[in-house]
BAKE-923508 format. One record per residue (C-alpha): residue number from 1; residue in three letters; y, x, z. Coordinates in steps of 0.1 Angstrom, whole numbers, plus 5000, padded with zeros to 4 digits. Each point is the difference from the previous one (the first is absolute). Example, Ala and Ser with C-alpha at 12.3 -4.5 7.8 and 13.67 -1.06 7.14 Angstrom:
BEGIN
+-----+-----+-------+------+------+
|   i |  aa | north | east |   up |
+-----+-----+-------+------+------+
|   1 | ALA |  4955 | 5123 | 5078 |
|   2 | SER |  5034 | 5014 | 4993 |
+-----+-----+-------+------+------+
//
This chain:
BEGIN
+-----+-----+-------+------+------+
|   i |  aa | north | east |   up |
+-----+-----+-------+------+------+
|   1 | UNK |  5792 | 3459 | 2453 |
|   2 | UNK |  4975 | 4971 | 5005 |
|   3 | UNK |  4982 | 4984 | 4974 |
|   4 | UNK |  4983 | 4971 | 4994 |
|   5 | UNK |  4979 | 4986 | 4978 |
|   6 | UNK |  4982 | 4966 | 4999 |
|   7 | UNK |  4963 | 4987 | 4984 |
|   8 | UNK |  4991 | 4962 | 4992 |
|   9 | UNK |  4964 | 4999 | 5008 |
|  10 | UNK |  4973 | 4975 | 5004 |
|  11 | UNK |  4995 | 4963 | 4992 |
|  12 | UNK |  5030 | 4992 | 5028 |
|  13 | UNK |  5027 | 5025 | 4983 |
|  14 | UNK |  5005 | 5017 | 5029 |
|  15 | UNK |  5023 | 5027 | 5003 |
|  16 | UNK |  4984 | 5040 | 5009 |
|  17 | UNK |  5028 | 5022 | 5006 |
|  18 | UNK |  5001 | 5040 | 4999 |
|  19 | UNK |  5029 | 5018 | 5024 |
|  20 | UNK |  5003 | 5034 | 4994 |
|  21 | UNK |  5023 | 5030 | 5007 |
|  22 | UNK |  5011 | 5015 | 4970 |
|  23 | UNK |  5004 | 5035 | 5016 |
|  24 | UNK |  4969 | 5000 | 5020 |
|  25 | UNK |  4983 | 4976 | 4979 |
|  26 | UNK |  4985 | 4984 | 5030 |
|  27 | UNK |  4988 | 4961 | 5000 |
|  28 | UNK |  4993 | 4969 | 5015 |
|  29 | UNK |  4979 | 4976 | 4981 |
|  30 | UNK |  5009 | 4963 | 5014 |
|  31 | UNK |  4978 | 4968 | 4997 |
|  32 | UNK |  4975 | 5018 | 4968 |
|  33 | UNK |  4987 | 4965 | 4987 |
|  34 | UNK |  4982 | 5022 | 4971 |
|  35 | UNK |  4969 | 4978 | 4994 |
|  36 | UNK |  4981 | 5014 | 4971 |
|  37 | UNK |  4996 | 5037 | 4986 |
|  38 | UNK |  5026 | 4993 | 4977 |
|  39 | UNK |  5028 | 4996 | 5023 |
|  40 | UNK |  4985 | 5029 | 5026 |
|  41 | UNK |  5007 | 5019 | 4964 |
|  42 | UNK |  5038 | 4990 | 4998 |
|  43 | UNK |  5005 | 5006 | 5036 |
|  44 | UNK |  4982 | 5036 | 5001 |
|  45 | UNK |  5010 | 5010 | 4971 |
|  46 | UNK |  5037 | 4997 | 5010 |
|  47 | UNK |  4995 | 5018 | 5030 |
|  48 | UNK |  4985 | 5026 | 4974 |
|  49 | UNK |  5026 | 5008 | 4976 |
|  50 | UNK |  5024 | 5002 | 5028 |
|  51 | UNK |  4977 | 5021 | 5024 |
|  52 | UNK |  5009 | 4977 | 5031 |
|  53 | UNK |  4983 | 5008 | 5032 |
|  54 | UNK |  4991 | 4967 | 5016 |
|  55 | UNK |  5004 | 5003 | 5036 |
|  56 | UNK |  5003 | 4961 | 5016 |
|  57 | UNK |  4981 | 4973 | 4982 |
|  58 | UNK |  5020 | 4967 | 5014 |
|  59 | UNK |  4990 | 4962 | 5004 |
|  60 | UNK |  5032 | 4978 | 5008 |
|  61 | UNK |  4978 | 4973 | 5008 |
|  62 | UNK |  4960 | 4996 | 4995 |
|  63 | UNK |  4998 | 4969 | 4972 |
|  64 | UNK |  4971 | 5007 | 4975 |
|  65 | UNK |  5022 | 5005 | 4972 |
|  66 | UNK |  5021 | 5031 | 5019 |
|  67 | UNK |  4968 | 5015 | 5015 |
|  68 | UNK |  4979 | 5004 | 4967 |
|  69 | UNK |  4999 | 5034 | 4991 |
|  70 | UNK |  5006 | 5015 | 5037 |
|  71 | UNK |  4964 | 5015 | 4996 |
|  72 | UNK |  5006 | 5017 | 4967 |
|  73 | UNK |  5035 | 5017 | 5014 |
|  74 | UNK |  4981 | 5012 | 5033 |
|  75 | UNK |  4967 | 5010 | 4984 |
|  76 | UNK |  5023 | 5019 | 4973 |
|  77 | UNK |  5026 | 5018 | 5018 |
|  78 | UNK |  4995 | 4991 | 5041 |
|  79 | UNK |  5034 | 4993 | 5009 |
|  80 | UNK |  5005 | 4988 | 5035 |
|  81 | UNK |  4998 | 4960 | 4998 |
|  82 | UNK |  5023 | 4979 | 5016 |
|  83 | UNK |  4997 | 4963 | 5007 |
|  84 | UNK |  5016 | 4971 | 5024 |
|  85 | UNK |  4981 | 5003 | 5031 |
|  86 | UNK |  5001 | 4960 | 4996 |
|  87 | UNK |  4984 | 4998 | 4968 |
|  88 | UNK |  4969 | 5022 | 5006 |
|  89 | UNK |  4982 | 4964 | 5003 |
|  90 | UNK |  5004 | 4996 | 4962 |
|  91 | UNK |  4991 | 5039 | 4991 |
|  92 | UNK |  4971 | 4991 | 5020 |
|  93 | UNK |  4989 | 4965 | 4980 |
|  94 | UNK |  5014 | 5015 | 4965 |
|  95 | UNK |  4966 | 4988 | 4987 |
|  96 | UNK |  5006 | 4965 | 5013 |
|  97 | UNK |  5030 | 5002 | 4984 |
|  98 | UNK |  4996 | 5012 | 4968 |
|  99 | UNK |  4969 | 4976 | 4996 |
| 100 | UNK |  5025 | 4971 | 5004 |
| 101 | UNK |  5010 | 5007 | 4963 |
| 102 | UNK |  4969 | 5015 | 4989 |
| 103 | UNK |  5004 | 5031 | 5006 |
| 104 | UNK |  4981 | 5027 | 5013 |
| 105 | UNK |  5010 | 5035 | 5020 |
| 106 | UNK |  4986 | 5026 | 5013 |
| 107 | UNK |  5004 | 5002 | 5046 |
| 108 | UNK |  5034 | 5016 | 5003 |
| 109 | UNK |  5008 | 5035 | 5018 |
| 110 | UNK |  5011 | 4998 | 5039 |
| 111 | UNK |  5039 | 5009 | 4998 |
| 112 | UNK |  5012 | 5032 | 5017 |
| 113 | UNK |  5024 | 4981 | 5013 |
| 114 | UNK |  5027 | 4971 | 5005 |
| 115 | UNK |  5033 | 4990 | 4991 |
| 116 | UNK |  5023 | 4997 | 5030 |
| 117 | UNK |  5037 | 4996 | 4997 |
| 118 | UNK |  5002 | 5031 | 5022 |
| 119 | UNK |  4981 | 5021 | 4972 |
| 120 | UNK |  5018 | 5023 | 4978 |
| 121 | UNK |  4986 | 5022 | 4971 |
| 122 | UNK |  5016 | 5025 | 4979 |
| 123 | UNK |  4994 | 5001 | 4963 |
| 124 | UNK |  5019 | 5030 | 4989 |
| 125 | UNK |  5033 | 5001 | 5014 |
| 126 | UNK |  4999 | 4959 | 5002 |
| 127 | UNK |  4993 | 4979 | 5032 |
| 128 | UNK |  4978 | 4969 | 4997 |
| 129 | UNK |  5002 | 4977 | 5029 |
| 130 | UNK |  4984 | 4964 | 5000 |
| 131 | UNK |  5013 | 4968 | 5012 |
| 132 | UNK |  4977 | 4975 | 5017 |
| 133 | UNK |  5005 | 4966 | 4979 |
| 134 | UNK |  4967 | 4980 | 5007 |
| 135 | UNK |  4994 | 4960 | 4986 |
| 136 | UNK |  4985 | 5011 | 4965 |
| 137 | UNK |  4974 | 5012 | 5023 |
| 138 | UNK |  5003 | 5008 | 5036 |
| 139 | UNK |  5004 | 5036 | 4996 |
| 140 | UNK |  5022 | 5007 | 4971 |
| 141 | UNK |  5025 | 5031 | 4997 |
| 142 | UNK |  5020 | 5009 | 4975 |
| 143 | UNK |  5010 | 5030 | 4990 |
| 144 | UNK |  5035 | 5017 | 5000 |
| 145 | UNK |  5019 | 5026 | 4984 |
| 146 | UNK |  5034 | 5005 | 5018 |
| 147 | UNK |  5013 | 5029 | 4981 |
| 148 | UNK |  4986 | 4987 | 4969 |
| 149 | UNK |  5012 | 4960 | 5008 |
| 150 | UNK |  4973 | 4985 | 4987 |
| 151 | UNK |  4970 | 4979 | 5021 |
| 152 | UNK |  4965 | 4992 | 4987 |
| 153 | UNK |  4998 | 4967 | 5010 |
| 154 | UNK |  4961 | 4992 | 4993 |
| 155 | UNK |  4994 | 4963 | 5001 |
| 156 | UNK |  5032 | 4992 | 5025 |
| 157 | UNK |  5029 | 4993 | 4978 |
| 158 | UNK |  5000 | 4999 | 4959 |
| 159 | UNK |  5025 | 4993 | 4977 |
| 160 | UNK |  5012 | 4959 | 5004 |
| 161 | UNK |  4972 | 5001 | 5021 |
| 162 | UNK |  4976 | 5007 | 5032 |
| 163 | UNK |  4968 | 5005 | 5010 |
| 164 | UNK |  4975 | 4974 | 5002 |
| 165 | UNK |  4987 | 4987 | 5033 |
| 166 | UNK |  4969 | 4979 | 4993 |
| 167 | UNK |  4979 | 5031 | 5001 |
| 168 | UNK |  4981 | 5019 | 5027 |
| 169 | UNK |  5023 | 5005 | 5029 |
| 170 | UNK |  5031 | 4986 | 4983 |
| 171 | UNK |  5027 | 4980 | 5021 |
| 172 | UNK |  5031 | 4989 | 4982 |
| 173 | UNK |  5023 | 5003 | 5032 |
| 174 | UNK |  4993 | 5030 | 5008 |
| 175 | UNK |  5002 | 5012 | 4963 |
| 176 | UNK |  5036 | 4988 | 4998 |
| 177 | UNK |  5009 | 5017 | 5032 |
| 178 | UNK |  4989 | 5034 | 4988 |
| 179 | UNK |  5021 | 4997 | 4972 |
| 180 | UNK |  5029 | 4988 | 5015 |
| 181 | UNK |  5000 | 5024 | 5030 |
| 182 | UNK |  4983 | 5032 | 4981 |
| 183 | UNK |  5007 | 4998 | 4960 |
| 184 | UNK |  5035 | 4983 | 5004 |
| 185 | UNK |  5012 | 5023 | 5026 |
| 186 | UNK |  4998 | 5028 | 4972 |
| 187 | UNK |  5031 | 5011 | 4982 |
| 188 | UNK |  5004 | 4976 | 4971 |
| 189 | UNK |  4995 | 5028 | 4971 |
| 190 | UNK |  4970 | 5007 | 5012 |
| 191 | UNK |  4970 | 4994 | 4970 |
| 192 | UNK |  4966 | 4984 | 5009 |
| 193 | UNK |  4971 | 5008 | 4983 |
| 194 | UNK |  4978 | 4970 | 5005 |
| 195 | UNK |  4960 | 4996 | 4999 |
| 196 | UNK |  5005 | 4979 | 4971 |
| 197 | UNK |  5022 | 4995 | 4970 |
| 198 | UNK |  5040 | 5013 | 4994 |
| 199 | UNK |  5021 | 5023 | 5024 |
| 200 | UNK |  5032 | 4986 | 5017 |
| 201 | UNK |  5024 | 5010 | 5025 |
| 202 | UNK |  5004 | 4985 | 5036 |
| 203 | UNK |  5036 | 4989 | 4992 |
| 204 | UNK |  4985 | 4978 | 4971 |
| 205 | UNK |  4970 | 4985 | 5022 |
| 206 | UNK |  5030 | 4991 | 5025 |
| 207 | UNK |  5020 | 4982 | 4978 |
| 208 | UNK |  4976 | 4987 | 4969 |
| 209 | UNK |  4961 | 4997 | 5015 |
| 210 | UNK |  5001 | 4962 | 5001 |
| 211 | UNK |  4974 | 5002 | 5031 |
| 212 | UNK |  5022 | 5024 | 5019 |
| 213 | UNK |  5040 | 5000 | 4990 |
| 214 | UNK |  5008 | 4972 | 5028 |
| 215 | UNK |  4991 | 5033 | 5027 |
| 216 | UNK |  5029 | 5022 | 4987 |
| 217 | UNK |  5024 | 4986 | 5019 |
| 218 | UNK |  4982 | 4989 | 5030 |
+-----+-----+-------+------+------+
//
């Protein structure tokens, strides 16, 4: 059985979620936005008390706010590090970024790799596969669990709402494609987990997200 457990952290109340195996107790930490010891406390100390072993650290996107404790989780436990290909241009001016709200941040590590729609990794017995939904940024993925129907859904789709697109890289048409040819092509009980705020399901975004329910039946 997958779990999953979510984190509010920093001053944008992003989302940091834990996926982990409950037989082999192995993890994925996606988009750590831990900014201060405190929260690299809460996250660790999870992992902790339920001996995870972290083996992919994941950024859905590469927004300052999603990308803020990326060092900690690799300098901690070296998972291999994925990231959109597409968004390595933000990893690389996280510093420009993060002083755009005062902020300050250590350079971030290289990823191992990059999300592809063509990548598949095993946690446990689960598959992870990634679909491609860029206009948030250009190089956004987000992150499904078949078996498990549910899809982390980073800052894509929210509930009664989407992502933004007045940000670095953002493009409103091509945002509202990826969610009307990617998201809304998954089975309707399928549960997103988004980058920020409540969980919904697909079939409720169809039919309720005020920015969005006009594509259900197109």
């Amino acid at each position: 059985m997958i779990v999953i457990k979510s984190f509010t952290f920093n001053l944008f109340s992003e989302i940091t979620y834990v996926v982990w195996d409950e037989l082999t107790k192995e993890s994925a930490i996606i988009d750590p936005g831990c900014s201060n010891i405190s929260e690299e406390e809460k996250l660790s100390n999870y992992i902790s008390e339920h001996n995870l072993e972290v083996k992919y650290l994941i950024n859905t996107h590469c927004h300052i706010d999603h990308i803020l404790g990326c060092n900690f989780v690799k300098e901690k436990y070296n998972p291999i590090y994925f990231i959109p290909e597409r968004d390595l241009f933000l990893l690389d001016r996280a510093e420009i970024q993060a002083s755009a709200f005062g902020l300050e941040i250590k350079k971030l590590p290289k990823p191992d790799n990059y999300l592809s729609e063509e990548l598949q990794l095993q946690l446990g017995r689960s598959i992870i596969t990634f679909l491609y939904t860029p206009g948030h940024t250009p190089g956004e993925f987000c992150i499904y669990f078949e078996r498990e129907a549910f899809c982390i859904t980073g800052d894509v789709l929210f509930k009664n709402s989407i992502g933004r697109t007045d940000l670095w890289g953002g493009d409103y048409n091509t945002l509202i494609q990826s969610i009307k040819t990617k998201l809304f092509s998954l089975p309707e009980n399928v549960t997103i987990y988004p980058g920020h705020g409540e969980s919904s399901k697909i079939g409720l975004e169809k039919n309720e997200n005020p920015f969005l329910h006009e594509f259900s039946k197109s």
